[in-house]
C-alpha positions in Angstrom: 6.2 21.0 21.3 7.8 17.9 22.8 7.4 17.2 26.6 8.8 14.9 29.1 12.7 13.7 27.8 11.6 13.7 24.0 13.2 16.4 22.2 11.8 19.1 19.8 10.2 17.6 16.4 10.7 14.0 17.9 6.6 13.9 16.7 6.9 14.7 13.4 9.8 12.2 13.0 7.6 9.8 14.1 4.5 10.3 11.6 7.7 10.6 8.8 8.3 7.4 9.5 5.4 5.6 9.5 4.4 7.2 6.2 8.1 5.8 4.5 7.4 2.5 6.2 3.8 2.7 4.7 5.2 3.5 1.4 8.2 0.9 1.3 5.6 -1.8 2.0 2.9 -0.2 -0.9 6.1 -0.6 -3.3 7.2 -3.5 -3.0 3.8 -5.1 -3.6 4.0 -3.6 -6.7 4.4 -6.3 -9.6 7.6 -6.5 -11.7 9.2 -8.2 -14.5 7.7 -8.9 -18.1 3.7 -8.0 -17.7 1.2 -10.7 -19.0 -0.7 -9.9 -22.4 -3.8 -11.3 -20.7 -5.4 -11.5 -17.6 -4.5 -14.7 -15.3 -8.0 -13.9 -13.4 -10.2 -13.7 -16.4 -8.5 -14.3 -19.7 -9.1 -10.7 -21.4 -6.7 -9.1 -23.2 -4.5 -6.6 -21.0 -4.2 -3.2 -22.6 -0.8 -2.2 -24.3 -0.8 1.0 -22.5 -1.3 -0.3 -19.4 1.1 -3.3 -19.7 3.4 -0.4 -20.0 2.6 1.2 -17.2 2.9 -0.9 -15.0 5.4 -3.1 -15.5 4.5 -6.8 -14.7 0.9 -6.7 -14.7 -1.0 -9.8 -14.4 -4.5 -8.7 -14.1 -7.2 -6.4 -16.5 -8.3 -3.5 -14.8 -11.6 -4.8 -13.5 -10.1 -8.2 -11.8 -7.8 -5.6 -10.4 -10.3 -3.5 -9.1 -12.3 -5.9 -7.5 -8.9 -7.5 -6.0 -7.9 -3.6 -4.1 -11.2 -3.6 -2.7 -11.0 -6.8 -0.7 -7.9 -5.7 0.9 -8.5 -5.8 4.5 -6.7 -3.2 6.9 -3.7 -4.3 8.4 -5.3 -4.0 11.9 -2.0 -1.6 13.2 -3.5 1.3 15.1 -0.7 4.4 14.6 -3.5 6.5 16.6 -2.8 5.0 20.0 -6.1 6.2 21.4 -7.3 6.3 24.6 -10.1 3.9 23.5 -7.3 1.6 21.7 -5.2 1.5 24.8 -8.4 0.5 27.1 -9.1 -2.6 25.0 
């Protein structure tokens, strides 16, 4: 239900494109090229079947891990709260 001078669906377009936007940006941090045959954080050997799965990989599963869960958010509120719009 769209209200005011939006038209019908004008919502859904919206949350569509913030997930494409999301996922452009996920991709192309994504690595590429020729994938390391060891790990630049730690100096283990990278697994075959993950060197080919992911197509230049630099890290061993653990560094990688432990790199994804320092990520901080990107501070963009797509909500746009009440409580958002008050501070």
């Amino acid at each position: 239900m769209a209200g005011g001078w939006t038209r019908d669906g004008a919502v859904q377009d919206q949350i569509d494109d913030s997930i494409s936007d999301e996922v452009m940006h996920a991709r192309s941090k994504l690595p590429t090229g020729e994938s390391a045959e060891f790990c630049v954080e730690c100096g283990d050997e990278i697994p075959e079947r993950r060197r080919l799965a992911i197509p230049g990989v630099k890290t061993c599963i653990l560094c990688q891990s432990e790199r994804d869960g320092q990520r901080a958010a990107s501070g963009v509120n797509r909500r746009g709260s009440k409580d958002s719009q008050l501070r």
